[in-house]
N, C-alpha and C positions, 0 to 999 in steps of 0.2 A: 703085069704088063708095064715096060720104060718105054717111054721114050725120050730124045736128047735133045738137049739146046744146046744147038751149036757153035755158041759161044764158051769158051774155057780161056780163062783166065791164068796166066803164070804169075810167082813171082819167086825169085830168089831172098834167103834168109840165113847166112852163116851156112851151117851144111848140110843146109834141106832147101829142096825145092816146092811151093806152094801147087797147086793146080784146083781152079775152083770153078765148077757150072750149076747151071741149074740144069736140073731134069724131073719131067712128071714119071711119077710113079701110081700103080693101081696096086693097090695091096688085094690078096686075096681073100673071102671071106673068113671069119674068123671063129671056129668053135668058140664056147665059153671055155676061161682059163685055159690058152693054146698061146703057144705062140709061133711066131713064121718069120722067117729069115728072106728077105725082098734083096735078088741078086740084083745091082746095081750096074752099068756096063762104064767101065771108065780108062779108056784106052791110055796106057802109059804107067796104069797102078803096078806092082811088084806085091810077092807077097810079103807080108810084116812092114809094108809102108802104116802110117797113120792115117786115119779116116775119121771124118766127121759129116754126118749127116744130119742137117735142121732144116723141120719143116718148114715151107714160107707161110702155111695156114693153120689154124688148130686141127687139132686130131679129133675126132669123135671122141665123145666120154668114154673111160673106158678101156681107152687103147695109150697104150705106154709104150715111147719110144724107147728103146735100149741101145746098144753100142754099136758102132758100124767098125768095120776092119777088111784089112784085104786079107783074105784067108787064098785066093785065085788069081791069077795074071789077068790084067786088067777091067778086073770086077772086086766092087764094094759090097760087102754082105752086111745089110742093116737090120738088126732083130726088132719086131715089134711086137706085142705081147695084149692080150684083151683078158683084162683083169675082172671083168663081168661073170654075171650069171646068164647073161644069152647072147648069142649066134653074133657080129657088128660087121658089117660089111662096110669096109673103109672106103670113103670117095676116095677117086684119084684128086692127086694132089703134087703142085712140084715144091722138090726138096733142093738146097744147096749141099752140092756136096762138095767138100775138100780132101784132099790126098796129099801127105805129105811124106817126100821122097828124099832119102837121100842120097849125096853126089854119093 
C-alpha cells in the first residue's frame, strides 16, 4: 500500500530535471530469503528515468533495500529483499523519492 505527500519538489540541473517527495509505503510480508518489488506512484516518471529511493526510518533487521528505477510511466519500482531465515513483515514507513528526468 502507497500513499502520497503532496508536496514534490522540482529542481533543474544541466540536462535533467530533479523531482523529489515523500511518500509512505507498506511493504508487503515477506517470506524468508524473497524479495518484492514496492510499485511506487510518481506522476511525471518516464521509463529509464533515474530513481532513488531512501528510507526516512530504519528497516527491520533483515530487510535490505535494493535499487529503485522506472521500469513504467509514472511509477518507481523499489526492490527489497529479507535476507533472514523467517517470515519479516515490514511496518509502513515513508521513503523520499527522487526521479531524475531528462529535458
Amino acid at each position: 500500500m502507497v500513499a502520497q505527500n503532496s508536496s514534490t519538489r522540482s529542481a533543474q540541473s544541466g540536462p535533467f530535471t530533479s523531482k523529489r517527495k515523500t511518500v509512505n509505503v507498506n511493504p508487503a510480508s515477506m517470506p524468508t530469503l524473497t524479495t518484492q518489488v514496492v510499485a511506487i506512484p510518481f506522476v511525471g516518471a518516464k521509463v529509464g528515468d533515474r530513481a532513488e529511493v531512501t528510507p526516512l526510518a530504519a528497516l527491520e533487521a533483515g530487510i535490505i533495500a535494493g535499487q529503485a528505477q522506472c521500469l513504467v510511466v509514472d511509477e518507481v519500482a523499489w526492490t527489497l529483499a529479507n535476507v533472514t531465515a523467517g517470515t519479516i513483515d515490514p511496518a509502513a514507513l515513508n521513503v523520499s523519492v527522487a526521479v531524475q528526468t531528462e529535458h
